[in-house]
N, C-alpha and C positions, 0 to 999 in steps of 0.2 A: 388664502394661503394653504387651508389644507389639504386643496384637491389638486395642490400643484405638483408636478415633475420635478426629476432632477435636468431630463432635458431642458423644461422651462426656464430654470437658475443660467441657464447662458453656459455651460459647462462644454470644452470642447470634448470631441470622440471618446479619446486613448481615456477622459475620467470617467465619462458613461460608461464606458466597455468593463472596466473596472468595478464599477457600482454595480453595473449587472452579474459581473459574477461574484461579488461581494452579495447579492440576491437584495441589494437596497433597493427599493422602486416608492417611496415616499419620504423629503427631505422635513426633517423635525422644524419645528419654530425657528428654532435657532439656526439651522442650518438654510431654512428658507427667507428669514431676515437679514440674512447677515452677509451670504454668499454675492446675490449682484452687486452689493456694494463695495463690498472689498475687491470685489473683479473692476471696479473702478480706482481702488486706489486710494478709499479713505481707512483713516482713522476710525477703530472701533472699542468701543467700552462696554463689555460684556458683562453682565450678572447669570452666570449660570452655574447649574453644579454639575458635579460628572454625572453622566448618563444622560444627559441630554441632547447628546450628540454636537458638543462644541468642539471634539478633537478634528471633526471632519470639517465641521464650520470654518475652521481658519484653515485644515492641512489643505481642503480641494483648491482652494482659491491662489495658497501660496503655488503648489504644485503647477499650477494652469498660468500665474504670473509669471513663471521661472522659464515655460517652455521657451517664451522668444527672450531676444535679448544673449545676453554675451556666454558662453558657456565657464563650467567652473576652472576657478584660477587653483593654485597651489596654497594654500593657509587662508584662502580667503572666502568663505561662507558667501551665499548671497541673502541667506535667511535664516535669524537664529531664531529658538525655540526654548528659552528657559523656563528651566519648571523645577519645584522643589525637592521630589526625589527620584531616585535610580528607576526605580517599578516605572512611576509615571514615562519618566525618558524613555523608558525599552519600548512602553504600549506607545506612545506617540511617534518612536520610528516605527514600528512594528505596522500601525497605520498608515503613516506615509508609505512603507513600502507597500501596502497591498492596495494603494490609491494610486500610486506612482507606478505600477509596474510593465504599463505599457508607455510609456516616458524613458527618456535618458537624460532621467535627475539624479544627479547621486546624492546620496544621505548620510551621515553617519549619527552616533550620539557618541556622548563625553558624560562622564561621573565619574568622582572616587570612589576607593574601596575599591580597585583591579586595578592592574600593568598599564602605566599611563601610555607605554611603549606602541600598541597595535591601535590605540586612537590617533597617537601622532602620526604613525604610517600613513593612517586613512585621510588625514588632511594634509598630508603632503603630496597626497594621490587626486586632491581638489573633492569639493564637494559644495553643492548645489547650496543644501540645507543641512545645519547641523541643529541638533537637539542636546541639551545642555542643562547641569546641574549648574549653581554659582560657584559653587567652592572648585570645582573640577577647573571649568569654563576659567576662572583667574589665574588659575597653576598654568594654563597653558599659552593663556596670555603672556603673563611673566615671562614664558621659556621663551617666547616668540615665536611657536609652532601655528598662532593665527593672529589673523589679523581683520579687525572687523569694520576698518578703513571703505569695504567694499558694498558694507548691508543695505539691499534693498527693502525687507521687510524682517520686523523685527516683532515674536510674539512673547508677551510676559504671562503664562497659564498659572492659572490658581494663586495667583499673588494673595489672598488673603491667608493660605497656610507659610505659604513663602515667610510672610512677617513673622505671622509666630513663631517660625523655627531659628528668627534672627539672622536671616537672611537679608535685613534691608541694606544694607552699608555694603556690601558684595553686589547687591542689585544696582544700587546708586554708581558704583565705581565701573559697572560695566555699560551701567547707559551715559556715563562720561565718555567715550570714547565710542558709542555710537555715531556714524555722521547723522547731519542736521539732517540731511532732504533724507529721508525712508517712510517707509509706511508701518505704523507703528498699531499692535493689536494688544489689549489690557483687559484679561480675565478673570474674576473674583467671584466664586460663590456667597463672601458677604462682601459688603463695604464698610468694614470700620472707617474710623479718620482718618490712618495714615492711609489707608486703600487709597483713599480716594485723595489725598494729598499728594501719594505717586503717580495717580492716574494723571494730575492738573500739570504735573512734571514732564510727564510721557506724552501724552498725546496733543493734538489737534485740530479742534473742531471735530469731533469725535464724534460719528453715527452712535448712538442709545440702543443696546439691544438687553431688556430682558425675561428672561423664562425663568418663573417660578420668585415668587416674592423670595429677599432676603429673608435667612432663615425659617424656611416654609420646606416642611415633611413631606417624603412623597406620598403622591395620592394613594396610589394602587399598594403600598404597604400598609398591611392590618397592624396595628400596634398592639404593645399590652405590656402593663408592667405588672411584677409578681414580687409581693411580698414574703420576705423569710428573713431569717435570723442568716448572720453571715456562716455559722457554725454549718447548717445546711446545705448552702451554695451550691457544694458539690452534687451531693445527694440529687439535688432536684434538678442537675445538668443530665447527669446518670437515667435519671427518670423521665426527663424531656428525651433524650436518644434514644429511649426503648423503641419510642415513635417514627415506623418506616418512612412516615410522610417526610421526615425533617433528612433529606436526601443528600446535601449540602448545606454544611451548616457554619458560616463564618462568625466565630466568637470574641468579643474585644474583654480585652483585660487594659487593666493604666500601668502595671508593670511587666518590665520584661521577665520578671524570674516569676511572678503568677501566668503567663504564658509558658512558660518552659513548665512548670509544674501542674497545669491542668493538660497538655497536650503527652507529657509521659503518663499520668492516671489514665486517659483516656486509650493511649496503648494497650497502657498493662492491664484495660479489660476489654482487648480485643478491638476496639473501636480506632481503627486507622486514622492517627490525626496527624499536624506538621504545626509547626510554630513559627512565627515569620517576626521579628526583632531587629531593632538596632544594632546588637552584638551578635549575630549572624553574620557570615562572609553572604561578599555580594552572589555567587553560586549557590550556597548555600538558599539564599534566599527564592532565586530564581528556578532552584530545584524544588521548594516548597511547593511555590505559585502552580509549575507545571501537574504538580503532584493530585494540588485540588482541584486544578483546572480538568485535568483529565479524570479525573473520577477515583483514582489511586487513593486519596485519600479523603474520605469524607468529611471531616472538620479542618479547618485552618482556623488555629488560635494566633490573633496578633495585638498590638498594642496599635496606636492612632495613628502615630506616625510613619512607623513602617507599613500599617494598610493603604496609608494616603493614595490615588492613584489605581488601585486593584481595583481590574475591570474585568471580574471573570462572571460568564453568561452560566443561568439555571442555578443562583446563588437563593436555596429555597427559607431560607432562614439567616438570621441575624439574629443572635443572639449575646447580650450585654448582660455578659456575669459581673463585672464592675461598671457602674455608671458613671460615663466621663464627664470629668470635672469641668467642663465647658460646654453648654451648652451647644455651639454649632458644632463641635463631633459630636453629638448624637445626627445631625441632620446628617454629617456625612457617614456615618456608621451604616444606620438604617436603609441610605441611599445605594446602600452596595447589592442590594436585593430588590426587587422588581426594578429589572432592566429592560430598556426595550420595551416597553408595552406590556410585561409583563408582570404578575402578581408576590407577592412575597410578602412571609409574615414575619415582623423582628417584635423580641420578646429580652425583657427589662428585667434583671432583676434588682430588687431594693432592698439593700438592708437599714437598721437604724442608721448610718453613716454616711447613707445616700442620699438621704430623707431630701435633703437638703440639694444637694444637685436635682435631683427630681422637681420640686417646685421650683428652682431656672428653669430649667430644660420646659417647664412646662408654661411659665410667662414669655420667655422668649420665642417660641411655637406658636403660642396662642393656642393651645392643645390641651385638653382635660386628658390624660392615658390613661383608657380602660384599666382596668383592674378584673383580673383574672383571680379568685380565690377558691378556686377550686383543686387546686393540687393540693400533694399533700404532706405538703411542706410552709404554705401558710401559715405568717407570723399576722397575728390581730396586733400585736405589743407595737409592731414596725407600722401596719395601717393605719393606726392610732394616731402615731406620734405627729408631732408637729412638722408641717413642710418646712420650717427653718432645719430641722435634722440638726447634730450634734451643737455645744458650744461655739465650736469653732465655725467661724467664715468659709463657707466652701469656696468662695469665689475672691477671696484676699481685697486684691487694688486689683483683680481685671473685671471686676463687673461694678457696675454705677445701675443700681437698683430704680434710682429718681427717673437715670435718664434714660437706661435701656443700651446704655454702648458699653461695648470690651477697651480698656486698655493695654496698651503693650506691655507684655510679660518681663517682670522682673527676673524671671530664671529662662529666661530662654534656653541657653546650654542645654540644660538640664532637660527641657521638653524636647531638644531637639538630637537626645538620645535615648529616647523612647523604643 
């Protein structure tokens, strides 16, 4: 498989021609597992995380299914695409268009938070494939602007954050009004229990495809975590960006107003950064993304939820000035650097408060993280301390220590205005 083509995947012209000047000329595991078979028409159950090339793994296939066959009706999709937020929807059209663009497929996407107005236009204009948030996707249901009476393949992306942000009952209500015959695709970076409870819903006889064990760190990212007192934090951000190497440096906070408050310090000493949030307008947000994408601003500070989805290439640093309280966002945190085959180093900071998220993050990985103590800002009081970290439970009722699974969140809302 790895000296294979994308010619060899069965792929007609108009998508090679595409790939070539998209400069792809090797298709990833996943994109090499998963493609001939979906060009048949099965059912697939994917374990992957972003960057592994699963946005093309499903888009080439739908794309190349869509060519023959009926052309698009008025409200009626022939392939939806749900995924959990905005970012994710914009990059997965943004990809079918540059897969699609020697096709006459039309696309659009649908999300809240903007003018529901110019997305009904666009499905009233017919489209091939739409891409879709839940909560958008049901508003427009209700109105009657689509109808999905017509779906021939249907993709669920990243269902394991989907859950968390309490999205299953919006998921559940929109695959009731799926038709029975479609080809149905179910993508999870982990499998908790309802994952895979939804997936035995959705799919089958589902092809198996996965890359990269549940909960498994990328390779090609150096890790490291650095002990300090929380009082510090800043100081040692400060001292970490004197360093020209860190060129691009995407930083996660657990709240939004500790995002908005380390990207204005960061300003106000010259260091161009952006902050990307739940309480950001959708513009606003997509003005951020272009900002660090294009080099405009060197830091983007964001919180889990709102990074969900950011696919931006030459991300030389990751950097976790709060460590999240769940384990698998660290796996997705980290994963937003060395992309592509490429190298990246994300760097942890711990204080006493963490202690404790740090030994999850660290059973769950199967991961000892280096320990860097040499800056100079190094807390011994915080190295010290015990990996259970403060009195309190970091992980409440969603972690089961015995057995190693997440339970569904009791505050979902709450996570899922991050």
């Amino acid at each position: 498989m790895n000296n294979m083509t994308f010619e060899e995947l069965g792929l007609i012209e108009p998508l090679q021609k595409a790939l070539r000047k998209e400069k792809y000329e090797t298709p990833t595991p996943i994109q090499a597992r998963s493609i001939p078979h979906l060009l048949k028409g099965l059912d697939l159950l994917g374990s992957a995380q972003t960057g592994t090339g699963k946005t093309a793994a499903f888009a080439l296939p739908i794309l190349q299914r869509l060519a023959s066959g009926h052309p698009a009706k008025k409200r009626s999709p022939r392939a939806l695409i749900l995924t959990p937020t905005r970012e994710l929807a914009n990059q997965i059209e943004t990809s079918i268009r540059k897969y699609g663009r020697y096709m006459k497929i039309f696309h659009a996407v649908v999300y809240g938070g903007v003018s529901i107005g110019p997305q009904a236009r666009a499905l009233s204009r017919g489209v091939d494939i739409l891409v879709a948030t839940p909560g958008r996707l049901l508003d427009i249901m209700r109105q009657k602007l689509v109808y999905l009476d017509r779906l021939e393949i249907f993709t669920l992306d990243e269902a394991d954050r989907m859950l968390d942000m309490g999205f299953i009952n919006d998921v559940k209500k929109i695959i009731s009004e799926l038709p029975e015959k479609r080809q149905s695709l179910f993508f999870s970076a982990t499998m908790s229990r309802n994952a895979v409870n939804l997936a035995d819903r959705l799919l089958k006889e589902p092809l198996m495809v996965k890359v990269n064990p549940t909960s498994s760190t990328a390779e090609k990212v150096e890790q490291k975590v650095l002990f300090v007192d929380s009082r510090d934090k800043e100081a040692l951000l400060f001292s970490l960006l004197e360093d020209a190497a860190i060129n691009r440096a995407l930083i996660f906070t657990r709240t939004k107003h500790r995002a908005n408050k380390i990207a204005e310090k960061l300003n106000k000493n010259r260091i161009k950064a952006e902050a990307i949030h739940g309480n950001k307008s959708q513009g606003a947000r997509m003005q951020a993304l272009r900002n660090f994408s294009d080099g405009c601003a060197r830091v983007l500070v964001a919180t889990d939820v709102a990074s969900r989805g950011i696919d931006i290439k030459d991300v030389s640093h990751v950097i976790n000035f709060e460590m999240p309280n769940e384990p698998e966002n660290y796996v997705h945190r980290i994963g937003r650097t060395a992309r592509a085959g490429a190298a990246g180093i994300a760097i942890s900071f711990c204080d006493i408060e963490d202690r404790g998220f740090l030994g999850s993050i660290e059973r769950v990985t199967k991961l000892v993280l280096p320990v860097d103590s040499t800056h100079p800002y190094h807390s011994e009081q915080v190295a010290r301390a015990p990996k259970t970290g403060s009195s309190k439970k970091p992980w409440g009722n969603r972690y089961n220590n015995k057995r190693g699974n997440f339970r569904p969140s009791q505050r979902r809302g709450r996570t899922a205005r991050a």
